[in-house]
DSSP file (Angstrom, degrees, kcal/mol; ACC not computed):
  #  RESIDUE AA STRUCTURE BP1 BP2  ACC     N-H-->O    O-->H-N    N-H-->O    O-->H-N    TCO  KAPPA ALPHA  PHI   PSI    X-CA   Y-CA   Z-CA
    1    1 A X              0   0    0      0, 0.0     2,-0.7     0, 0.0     0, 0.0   0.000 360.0 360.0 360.0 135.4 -101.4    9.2  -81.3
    2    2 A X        -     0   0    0      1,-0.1     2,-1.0     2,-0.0     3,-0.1  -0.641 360.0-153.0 -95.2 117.9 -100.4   13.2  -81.2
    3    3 A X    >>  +     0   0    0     -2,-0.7     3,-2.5     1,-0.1     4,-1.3  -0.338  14.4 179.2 -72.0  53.7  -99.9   15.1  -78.1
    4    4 A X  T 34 S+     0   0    0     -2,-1.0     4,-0.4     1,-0.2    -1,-0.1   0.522  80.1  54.6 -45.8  -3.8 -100.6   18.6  -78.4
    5    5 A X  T 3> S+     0   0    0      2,-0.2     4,-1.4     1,-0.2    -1,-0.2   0.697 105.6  54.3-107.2 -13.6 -100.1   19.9  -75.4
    6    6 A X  H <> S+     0   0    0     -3,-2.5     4,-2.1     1,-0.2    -2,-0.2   0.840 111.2  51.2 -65.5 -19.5  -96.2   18.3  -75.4
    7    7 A X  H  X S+     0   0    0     -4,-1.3     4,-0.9     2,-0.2    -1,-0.2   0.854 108.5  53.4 -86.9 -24.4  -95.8   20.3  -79.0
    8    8 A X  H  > S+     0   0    0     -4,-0.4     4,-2.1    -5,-0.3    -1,-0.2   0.684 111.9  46.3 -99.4 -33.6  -97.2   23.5  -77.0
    9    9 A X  H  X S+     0   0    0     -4,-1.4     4,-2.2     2,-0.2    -2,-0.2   0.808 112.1  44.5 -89.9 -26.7  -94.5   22.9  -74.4
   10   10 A X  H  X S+     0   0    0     -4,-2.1     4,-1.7     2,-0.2    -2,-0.2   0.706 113.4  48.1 -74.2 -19.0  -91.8   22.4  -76.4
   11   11 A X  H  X S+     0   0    0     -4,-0.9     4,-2.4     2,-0.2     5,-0.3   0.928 116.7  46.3 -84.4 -48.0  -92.5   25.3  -78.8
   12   12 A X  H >X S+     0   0    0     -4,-2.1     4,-3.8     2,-0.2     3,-0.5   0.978 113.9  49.4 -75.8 -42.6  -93.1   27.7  -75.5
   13   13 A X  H 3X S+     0   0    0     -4,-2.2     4,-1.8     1,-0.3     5,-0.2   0.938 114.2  46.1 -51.0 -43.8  -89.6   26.2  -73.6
   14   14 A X  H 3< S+     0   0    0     -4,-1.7     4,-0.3     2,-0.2    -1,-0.3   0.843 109.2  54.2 -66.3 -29.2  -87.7   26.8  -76.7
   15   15 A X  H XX S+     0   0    0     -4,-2.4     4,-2.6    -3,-0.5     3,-2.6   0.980 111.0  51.5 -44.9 -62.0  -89.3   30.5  -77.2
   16   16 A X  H 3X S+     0   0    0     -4,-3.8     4,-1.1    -5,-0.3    -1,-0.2   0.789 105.5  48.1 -59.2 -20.4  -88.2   31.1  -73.9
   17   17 A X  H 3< S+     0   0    0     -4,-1.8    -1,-0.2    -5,-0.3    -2,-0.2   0.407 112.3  49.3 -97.1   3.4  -84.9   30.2  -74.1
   18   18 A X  H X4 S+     0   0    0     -3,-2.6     3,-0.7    -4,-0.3    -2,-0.2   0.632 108.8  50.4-105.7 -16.1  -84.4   32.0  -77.1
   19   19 A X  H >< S+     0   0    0     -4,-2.6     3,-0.5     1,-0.2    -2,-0.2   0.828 111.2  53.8 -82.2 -23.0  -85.9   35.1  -75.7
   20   20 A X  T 3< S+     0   0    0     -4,-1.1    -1,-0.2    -5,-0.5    -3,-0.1   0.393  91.0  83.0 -85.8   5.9  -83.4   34.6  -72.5
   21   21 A X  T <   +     0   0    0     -3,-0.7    -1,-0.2     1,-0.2     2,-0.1  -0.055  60.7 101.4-108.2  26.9  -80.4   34.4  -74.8
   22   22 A X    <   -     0   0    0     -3,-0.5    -1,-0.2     5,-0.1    68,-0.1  -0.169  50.4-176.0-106.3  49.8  -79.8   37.8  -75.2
   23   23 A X        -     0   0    0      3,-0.2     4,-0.1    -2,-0.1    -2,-0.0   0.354  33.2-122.2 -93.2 167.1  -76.9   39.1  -73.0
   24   24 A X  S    S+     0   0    0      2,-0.1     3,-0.1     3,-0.0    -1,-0.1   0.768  92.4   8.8 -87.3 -50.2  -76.2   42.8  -72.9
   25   25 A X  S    S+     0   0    0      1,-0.2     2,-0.2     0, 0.0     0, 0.0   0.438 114.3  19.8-133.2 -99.8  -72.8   42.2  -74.0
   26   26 A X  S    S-     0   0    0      1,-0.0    -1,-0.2     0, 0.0    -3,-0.2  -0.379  71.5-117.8 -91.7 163.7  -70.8   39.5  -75.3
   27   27 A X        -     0   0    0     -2,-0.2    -5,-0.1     1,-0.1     2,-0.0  -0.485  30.1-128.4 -90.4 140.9  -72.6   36.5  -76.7
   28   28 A X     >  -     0   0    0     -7,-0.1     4,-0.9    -2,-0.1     3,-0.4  -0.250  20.4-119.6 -97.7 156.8  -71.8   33.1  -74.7
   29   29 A X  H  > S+     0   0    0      1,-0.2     4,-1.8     2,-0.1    -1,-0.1   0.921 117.2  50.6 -72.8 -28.5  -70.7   30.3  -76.7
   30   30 A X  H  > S+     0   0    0      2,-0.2     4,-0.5     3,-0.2    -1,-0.2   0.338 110.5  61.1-100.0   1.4  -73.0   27.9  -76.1
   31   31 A X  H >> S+     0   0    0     -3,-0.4     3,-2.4     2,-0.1     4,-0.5   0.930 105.8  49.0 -18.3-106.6  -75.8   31.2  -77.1
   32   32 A X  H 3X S+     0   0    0     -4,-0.9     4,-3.3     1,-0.3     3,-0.2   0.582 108.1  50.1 -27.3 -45.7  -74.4   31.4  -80.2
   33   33 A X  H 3X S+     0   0    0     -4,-1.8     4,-1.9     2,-0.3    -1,-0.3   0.977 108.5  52.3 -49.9 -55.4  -74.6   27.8  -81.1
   34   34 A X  H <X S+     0   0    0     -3,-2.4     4,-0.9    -4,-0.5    -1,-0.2   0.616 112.0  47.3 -71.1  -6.0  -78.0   27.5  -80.2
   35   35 A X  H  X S+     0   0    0     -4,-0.5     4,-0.7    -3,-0.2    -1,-0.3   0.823 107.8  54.1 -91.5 -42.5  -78.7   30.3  -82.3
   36   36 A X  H >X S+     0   0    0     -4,-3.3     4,-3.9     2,-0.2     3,-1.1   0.909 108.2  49.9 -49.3 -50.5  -76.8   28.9  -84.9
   37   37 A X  H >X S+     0   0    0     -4,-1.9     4,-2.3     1,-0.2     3,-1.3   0.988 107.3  55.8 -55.1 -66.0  -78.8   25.3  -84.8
   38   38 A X  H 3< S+     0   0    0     -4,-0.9     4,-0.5     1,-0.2    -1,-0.2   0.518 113.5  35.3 -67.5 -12.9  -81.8   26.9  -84.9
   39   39 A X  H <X S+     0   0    0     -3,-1.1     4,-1.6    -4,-0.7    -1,-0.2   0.656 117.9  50.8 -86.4 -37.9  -81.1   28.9  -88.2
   40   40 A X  H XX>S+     0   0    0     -4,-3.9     4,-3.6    -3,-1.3     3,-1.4   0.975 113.8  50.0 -70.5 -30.0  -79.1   26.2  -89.8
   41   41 A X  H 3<5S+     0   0    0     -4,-2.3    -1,-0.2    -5,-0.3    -2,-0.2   0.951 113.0  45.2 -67.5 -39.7  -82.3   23.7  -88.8
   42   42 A X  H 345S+     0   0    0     -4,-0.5    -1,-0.3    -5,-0.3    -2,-0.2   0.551 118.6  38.0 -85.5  -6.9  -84.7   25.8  -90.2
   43   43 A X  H <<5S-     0   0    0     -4,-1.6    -1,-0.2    -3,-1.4    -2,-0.2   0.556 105.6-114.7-105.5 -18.5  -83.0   26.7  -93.5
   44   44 A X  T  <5 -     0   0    0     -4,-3.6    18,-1.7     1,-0.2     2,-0.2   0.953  56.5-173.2  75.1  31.2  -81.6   23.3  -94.1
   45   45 A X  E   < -A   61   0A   0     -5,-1.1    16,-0.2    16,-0.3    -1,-0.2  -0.620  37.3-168.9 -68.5 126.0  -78.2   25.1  -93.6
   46   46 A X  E    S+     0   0A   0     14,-5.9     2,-0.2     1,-0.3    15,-0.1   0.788  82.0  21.2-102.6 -10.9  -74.7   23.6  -94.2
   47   47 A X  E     -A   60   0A   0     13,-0.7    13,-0.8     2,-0.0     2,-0.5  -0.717  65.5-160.1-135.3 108.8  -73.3   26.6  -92.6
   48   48 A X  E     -A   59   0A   0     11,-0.2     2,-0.5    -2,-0.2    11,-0.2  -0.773   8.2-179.9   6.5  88.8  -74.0   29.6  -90.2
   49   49 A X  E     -A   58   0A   0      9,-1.7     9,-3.7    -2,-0.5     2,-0.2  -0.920   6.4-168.1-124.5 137.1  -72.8   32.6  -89.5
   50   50 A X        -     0   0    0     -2,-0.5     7,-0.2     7,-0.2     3,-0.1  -0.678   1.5-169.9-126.3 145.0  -74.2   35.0  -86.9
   51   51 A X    >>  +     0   0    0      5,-0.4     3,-2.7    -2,-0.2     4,-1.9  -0.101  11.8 179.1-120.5  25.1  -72.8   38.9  -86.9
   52   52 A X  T 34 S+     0   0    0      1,-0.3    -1,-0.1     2,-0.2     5,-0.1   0.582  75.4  38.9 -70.1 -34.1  -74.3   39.5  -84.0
   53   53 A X  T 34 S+     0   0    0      1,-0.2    -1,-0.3     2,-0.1    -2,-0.0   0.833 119.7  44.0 -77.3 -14.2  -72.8   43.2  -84.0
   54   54 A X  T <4 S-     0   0    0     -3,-2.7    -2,-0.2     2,-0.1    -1,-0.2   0.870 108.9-124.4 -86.3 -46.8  -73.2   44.0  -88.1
   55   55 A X     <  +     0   0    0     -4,-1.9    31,-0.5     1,-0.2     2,-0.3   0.881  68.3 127.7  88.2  49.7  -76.7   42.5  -87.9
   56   56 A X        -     0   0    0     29,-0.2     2,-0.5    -5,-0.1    -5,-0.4  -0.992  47.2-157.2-148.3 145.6  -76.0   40.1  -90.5
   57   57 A X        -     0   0    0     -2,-0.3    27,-3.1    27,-0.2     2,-0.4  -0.971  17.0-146.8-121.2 128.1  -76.3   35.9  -90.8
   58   58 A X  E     -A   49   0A   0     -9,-3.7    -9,-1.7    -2,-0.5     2,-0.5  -0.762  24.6-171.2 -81.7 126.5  -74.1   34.4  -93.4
   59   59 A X  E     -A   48   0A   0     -2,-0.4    23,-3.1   -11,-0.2     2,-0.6  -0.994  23.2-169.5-125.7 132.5  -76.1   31.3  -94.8
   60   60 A X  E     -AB  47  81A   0    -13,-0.8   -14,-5.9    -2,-0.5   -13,-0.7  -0.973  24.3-161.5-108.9 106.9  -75.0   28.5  -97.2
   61   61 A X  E     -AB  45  80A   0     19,-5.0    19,-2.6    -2,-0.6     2,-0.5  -0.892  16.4-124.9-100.9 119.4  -78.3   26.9  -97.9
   62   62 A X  E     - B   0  79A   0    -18,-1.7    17,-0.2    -2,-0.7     3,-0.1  -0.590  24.1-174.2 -82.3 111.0  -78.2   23.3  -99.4
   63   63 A X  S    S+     0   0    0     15,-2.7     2,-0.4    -2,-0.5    -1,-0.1   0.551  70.3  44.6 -65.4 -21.6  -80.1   23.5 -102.4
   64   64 A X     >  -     0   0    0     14,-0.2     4,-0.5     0, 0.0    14,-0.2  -0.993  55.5-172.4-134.7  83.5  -80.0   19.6 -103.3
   65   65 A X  T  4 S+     0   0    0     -2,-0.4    -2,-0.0     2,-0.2   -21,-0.0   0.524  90.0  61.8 -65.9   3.5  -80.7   17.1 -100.2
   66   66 A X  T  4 S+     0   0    0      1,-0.2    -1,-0.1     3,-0.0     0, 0.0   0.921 110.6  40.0 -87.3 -46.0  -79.8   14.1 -102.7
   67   67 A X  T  4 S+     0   0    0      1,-0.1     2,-0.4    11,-0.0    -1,-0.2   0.686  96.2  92.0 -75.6 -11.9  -76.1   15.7 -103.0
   68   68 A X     <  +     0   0    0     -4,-0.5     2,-0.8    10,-0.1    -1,-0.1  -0.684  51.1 173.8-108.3 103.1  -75.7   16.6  -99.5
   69   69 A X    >   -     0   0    0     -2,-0.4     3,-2.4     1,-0.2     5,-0.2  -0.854  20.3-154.8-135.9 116.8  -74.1   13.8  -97.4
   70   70 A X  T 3  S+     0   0    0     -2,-0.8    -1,-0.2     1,-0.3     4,-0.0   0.536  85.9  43.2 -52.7 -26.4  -73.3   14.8  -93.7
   71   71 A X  T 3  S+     0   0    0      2,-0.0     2,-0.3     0, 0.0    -1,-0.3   0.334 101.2  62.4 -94.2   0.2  -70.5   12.4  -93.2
   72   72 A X  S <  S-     0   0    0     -3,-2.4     2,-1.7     2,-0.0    -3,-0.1  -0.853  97.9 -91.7-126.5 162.5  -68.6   12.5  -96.0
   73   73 A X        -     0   0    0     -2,-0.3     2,-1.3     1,-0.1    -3,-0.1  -0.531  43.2-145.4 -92.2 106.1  -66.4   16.2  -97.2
   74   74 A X        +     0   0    0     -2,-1.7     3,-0.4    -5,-0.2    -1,-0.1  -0.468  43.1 145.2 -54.9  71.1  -68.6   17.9  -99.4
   75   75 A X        +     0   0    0     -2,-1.3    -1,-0.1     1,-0.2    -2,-0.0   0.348  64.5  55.5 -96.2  16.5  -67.0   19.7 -102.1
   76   76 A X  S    S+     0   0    0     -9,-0.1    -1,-0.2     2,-0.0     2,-0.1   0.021  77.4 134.9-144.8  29.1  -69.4   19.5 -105.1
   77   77 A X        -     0   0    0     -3,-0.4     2,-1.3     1,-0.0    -9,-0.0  -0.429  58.6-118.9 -86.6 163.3  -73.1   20.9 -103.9
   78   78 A X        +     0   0    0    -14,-0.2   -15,-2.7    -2,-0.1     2,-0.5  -0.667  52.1 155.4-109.1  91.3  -75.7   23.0 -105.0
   79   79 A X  E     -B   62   0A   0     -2,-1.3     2,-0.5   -17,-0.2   -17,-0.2  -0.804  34.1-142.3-121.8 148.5  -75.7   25.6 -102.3
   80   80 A X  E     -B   61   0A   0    -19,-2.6   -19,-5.0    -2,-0.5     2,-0.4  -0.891  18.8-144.7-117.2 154.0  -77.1   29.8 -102.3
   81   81 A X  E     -B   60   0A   0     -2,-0.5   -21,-0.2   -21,-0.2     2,-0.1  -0.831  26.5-178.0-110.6 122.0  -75.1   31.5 -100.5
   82   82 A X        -     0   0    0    -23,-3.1     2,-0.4    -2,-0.4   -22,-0.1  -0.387  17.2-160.5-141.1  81.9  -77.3   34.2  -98.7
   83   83 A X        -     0   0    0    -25,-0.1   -25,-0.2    -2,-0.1    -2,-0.0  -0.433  19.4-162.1 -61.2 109.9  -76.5   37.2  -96.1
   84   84 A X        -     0   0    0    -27,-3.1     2,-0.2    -2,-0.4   -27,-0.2   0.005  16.2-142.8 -76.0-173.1  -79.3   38.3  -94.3
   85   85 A X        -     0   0    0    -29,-0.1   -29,-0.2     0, 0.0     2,-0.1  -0.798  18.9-173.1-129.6 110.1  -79.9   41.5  -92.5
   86   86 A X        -     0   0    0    -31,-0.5     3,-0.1    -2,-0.2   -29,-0.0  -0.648  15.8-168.6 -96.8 152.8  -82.0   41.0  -89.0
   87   87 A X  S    S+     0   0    0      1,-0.2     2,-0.4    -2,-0.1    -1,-0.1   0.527  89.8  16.6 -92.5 -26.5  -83.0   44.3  -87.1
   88   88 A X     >  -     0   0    0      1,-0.1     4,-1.9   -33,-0.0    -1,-0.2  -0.970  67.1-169.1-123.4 148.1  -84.1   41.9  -83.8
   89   89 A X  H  > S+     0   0    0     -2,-0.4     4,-2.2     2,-0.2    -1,-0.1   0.847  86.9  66.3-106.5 -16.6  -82.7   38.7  -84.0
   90   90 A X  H  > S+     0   0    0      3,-0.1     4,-1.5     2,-0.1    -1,-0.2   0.790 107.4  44.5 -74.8   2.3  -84.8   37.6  -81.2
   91   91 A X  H >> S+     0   0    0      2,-0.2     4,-2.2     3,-0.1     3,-0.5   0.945 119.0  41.8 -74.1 -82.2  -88.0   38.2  -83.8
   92   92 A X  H >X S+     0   0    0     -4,-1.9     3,-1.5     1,-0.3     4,-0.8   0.798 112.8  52.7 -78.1 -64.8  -85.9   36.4  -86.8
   93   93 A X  H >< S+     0   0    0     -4,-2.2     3,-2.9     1,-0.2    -1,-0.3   0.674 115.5  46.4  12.1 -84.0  -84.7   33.4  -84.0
   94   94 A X  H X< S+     0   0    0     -4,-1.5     3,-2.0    -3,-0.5    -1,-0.2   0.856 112.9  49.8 -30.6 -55.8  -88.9   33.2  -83.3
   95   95 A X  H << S+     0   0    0     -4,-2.2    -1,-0.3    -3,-1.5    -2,-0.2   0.827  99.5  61.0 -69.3 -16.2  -89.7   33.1  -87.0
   96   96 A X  T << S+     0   0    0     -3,-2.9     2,-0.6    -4,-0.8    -1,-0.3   0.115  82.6 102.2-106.0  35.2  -87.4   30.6  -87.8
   97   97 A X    <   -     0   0    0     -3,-2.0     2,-0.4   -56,-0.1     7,-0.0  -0.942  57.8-147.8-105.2 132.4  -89.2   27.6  -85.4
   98   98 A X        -     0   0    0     -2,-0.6    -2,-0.1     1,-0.1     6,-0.1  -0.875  19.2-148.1-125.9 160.6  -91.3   25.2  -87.0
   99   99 A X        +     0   0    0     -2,-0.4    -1,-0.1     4,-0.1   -88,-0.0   0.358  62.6 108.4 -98.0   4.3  -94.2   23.5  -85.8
  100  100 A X  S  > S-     0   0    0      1,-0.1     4,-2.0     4,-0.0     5,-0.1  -0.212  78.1-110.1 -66.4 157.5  -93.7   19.9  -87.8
  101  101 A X  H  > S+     0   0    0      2,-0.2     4,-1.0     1,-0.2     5,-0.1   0.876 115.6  56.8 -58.1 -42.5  -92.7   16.9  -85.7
  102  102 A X  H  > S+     0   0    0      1,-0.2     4,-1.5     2,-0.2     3,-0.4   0.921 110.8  44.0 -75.4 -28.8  -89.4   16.5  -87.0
  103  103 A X  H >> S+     0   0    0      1,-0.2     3,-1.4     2,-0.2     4,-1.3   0.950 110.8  53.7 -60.2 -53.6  -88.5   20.2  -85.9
  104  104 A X  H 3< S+     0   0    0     -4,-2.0     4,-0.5     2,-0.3    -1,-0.2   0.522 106.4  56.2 -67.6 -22.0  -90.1   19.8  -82.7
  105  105 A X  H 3X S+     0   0    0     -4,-1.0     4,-0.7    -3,-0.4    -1,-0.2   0.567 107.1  46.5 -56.2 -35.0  -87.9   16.7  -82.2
  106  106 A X  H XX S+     0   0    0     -4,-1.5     3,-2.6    -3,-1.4     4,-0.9   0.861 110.4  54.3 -92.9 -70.6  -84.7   18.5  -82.7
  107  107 A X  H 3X S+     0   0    0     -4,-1.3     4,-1.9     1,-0.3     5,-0.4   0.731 105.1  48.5 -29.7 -39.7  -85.9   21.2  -80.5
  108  108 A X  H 3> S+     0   0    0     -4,-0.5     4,-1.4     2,-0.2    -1,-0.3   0.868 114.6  53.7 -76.2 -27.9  -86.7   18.7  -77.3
  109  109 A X  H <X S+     0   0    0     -3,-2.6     4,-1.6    -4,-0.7     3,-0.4   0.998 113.7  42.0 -60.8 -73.4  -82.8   17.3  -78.3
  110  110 A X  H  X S+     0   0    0     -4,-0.9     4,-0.9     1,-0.3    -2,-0.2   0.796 105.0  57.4 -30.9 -56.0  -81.5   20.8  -78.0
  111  111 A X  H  X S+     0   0    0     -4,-1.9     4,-2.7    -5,-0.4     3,-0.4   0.928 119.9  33.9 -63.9 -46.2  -83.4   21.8  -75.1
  112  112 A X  H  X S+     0   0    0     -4,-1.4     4,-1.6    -3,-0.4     5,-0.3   0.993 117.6  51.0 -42.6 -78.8  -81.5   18.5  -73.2
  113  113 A X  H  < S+     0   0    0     -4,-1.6     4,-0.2     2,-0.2    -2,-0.2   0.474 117.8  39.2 -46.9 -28.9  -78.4   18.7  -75.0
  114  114 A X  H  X S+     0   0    0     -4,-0.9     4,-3.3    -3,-0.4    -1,-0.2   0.891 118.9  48.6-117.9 -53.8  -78.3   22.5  -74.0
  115  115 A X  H  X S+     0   0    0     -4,-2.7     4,-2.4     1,-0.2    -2,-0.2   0.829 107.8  50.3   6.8 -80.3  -79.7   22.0  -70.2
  116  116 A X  H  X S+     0   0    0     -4,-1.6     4,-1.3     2,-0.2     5,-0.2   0.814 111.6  46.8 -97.2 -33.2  -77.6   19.4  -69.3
  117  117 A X  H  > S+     0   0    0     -5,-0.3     4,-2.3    -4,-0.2    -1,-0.2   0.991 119.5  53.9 -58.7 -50.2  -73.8   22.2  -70.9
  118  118 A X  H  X S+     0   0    0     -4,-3.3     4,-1.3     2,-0.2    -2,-0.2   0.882 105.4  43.1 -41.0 -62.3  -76.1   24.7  -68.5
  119  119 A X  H >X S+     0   0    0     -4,-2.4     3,-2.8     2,-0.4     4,-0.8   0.843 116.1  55.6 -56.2 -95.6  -76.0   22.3  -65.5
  120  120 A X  H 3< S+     0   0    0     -4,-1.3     3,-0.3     1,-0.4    -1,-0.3   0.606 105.9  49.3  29.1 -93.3  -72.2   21.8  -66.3
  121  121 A X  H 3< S+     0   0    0     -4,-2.3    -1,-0.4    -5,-0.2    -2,-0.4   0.610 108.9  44.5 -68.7 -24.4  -71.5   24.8  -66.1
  122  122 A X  H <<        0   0    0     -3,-2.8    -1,-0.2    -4,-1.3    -2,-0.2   0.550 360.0 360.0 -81.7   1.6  -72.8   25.9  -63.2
  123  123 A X     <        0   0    0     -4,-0.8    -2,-0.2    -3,-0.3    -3,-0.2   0.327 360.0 360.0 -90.5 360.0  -71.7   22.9  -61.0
Protein backbone atom coordinates (compact mmCIF):
# COMPACT_ATOMS: atom_id res chain seq x y z
CA UNK A 1 0.00 0.00 0.00
CA UNK A 2 1.46 3.65 -1.28
CA UNK A 3 1.55 6.55 0.89
CA UNK A 4 1.39 9.68 -0.94
CA UNK A 5 1.46 12.06 1.36
CA UNK A 6 5.03 10.44 2.94
CA UNK A 7 6.42 10.83 -1.04
CA UNK A 8 5.11 14.59 -0.72
CA UNK A 9 7.15 14.97 2.38
CA UNK A 10 10.07 13.65 1.44
CA UNK A 11 10.25 15.38 -1.97
CA UNK A 12 9.32 18.85 -0.12
CA UNK A 13 12.15 18.12 2.93
CA UNK A 14 14.66 17.39 0.35
CA UNK A 15 13.67 20.61 -1.81
CA UNK A 16 14.22 22.48 1.13
CA UNK A 17 17.32 21.42 2.05
CA UNK A 18 18.65 21.86 -1.18
CA UNK A 19 17.28 25.33 -1.55
CA UNK A 20 19.01 26.02 2.13
CA UNK A 21 22.40 24.78 0.82
CA UNK A 22 23.45 27.78 -0.71
CA UNK A 23 26.00 29.73 1.39
CA UNK A 24 27.20 33.07 0.24
CA UNK A 25 30.56 31.94 0.26
CA UNK A 26 32.49 28.90 0.65
CA UNK A 27 30.62 25.65 0.07
CA UNK A 28 30.55 23.39 3.43
CA UNK A 29 31.66 19.94 3.02
CA UNK A 30 28.94 18.07 3.93
CA UNK A 31 26.92 20.78 1.07
CA UNK A 32 28.92 19.63 -1.47
CA UNK A 33 28.44 16.00 -0.81
CA UNK A 34 24.89 16.22 -0.71
CA UNK A 35 25.00 17.88 -3.88
CA UNK A 36 27.16 15.51 -5.16
CA UNK A 37 24.68 12.39 -4.16
CA UNK A 38 22.01 13.88 -5.60
CA UNK A 39 23.60 14.34 -9.13
CA UNK A 40 25.51 11.16 -9.01
CA UNK A 41 21.91 9.41 -7.95
CA UNK A 42 20.09 10.85 -10.59
CA UNK A 43 22.49 10.25 -13.44
CA UNK A 44 23.61 6.82 -12.27
CA UNK A 45 27.01 8.57 -11.82
CA UNK A 46 30.32 6.85 -10.90
CA UNK A 47 31.81 10.20 -10.33
CA UNK A 48 31.03 13.86 -9.58
CA UNK A 49 32.45 16.81 -9.82
CA UNK A 50 30.83 20.19 -8.75
CA UNK A 51 32.77 23.63 -9.98
CA UNK A 52 30.78 25.50 -7.97
CA UNK A 53 32.67 28.80 -9.08
CA UNK A 54 33.20 27.87 -13.17
CA UNK A 55 29.61 26.67 -13.15
CA UNK A 56 30.51 23.39 -14.38
CA UNK A 57 29.75 19.44 -13.10
CA UNK A 58 32.20 16.98 -14.32
CA UNK A 59 30.05 13.66 -14.81
CA UNK A 60 31.29 10.05 -15.62
CA UNK A 61 28.03 8.46 -16.36
CA UNK A 62 27.96 4.60 -16.22
CA UNK A 63 26.70 3.54 -19.42
CA UNK A 64 26.42 -0.39 -18.67
CA UNK A 65 24.83 -1.35 -15.17
CA UNK A 66 25.84 -5.15 -15.95
CA UNK A 67 29.75 -3.98 -16.03
CA UNK A 68 29.49 -1.68 -13.19
CA UNK A 69 30.36 -3.43 -9.85
CA UNK A 70 30.51 -1.06 -6.72
CA UNK A 71 32.83 -3.19 -4.72
CA UNK A 72 35.22 -4.29 -6.74
CA UNK A 73 38.05 -1.47 -8.79
CA UNK A 74 36.56 -0.73 -11.93
CA UNK A 75 38.85 -0.25 -14.68
CA UNK A 76 37.16 -1.64 -17.80
CA UNK A 77 33.48 0.32 -18.13
CA UNK A 78 31.43 1.92 -20.55
CA UNK A 79 31.22 5.33 -19.20
CA UNK A 80 30.44 9.23 -21.08
CA UNK A 81 32.25 11.42 -19.70
CA UNK A 82 30.02 14.75 -19.65
CA UNK A 83 30.68 18.50 -18.41
CA UNK A 84 27.74 20.37 -17.84
CA UNK A 85 27.27 23.98 -17.56
CA UNK A 86 24.49 25.10 -14.77
CA UNK A 87 23.53 28.88 -14.59
CA UNK A 88 21.56 28.12 -11.01
CA UNK A 89 22.47 25.07 -9.57
CA UNK A 90 19.74 25.25 -7.12
CA UNK A 91 17.29 24.85 -10.45
CA UNK A 92 19.62 21.93 -11.93
CA UNK A 93 19.90 20.33 -7.98
CA UNK A 94 15.62 20.58 -8.28
CA UNK A 95 15.60 19.03 -11.69
CA UNK A 96 17.63 16.26 -10.91
CA UNK A 97 15.03 14.64 -8.00
CA UNK A 98 13.01 11.84 -8.95
CA UNK A 99 9.76 10.85 -7.92
CA UNK A 100 10.15 6.74 -8.21
CA UNK A 101 10.30 4.81 -4.92
CA UNK A 102 13.75 3.84 -5.11
CA UNK A 103 14.88 7.57 -5.42
CA UNK A 104 12.59 8.64 -2.75
CA UNK A 105 14.26 5.92 -0.61
CA UNK A 106 17.68 7.27 -1.06
CA UNK A 107 16.46 10.61 -0.34
CA UNK A 108 14.74 9.69 3.23
CA UNK A 109 18.48 7.87 3.86
CA UNK A 110 20.15 11.10 3.02
CA UNK A 111 17.94 13.26 4.80
CA UNK A 112 18.97 10.98 8.17
CA UNK A 113 22.34 10.31 7.24
CA UNK A 114 22.79 14.22 6.64
CA UNK A 115 20.51 15.37 9.95
CA UNK A 116 22.08 13.25 12.18
CA UNK A 117 26.49 15.00 10.59
CA UNK A 118 24.12 18.41 11.22
CA UNK A 119 23.25 17.43 14.88
CA UNK A 120 27.02 16.46 15.23
CA UNK A 121 28.13 19.26 14.35
CA UNK A 122 26.36 21.53 16.27
CA UNK A 123 26.67 19.59 19.62
Amino acid sequence: MENPRWKRRILSEIESLVAQSFPKQKVPQNVAMLHVALVKNHYNAAAVNIDYHRRRIEIDIVMDDQAYKPGAVNTDIPILRANLWFRNLGDFLKSCLDKDNRSLAFYASLLKSYHQSDRILVA
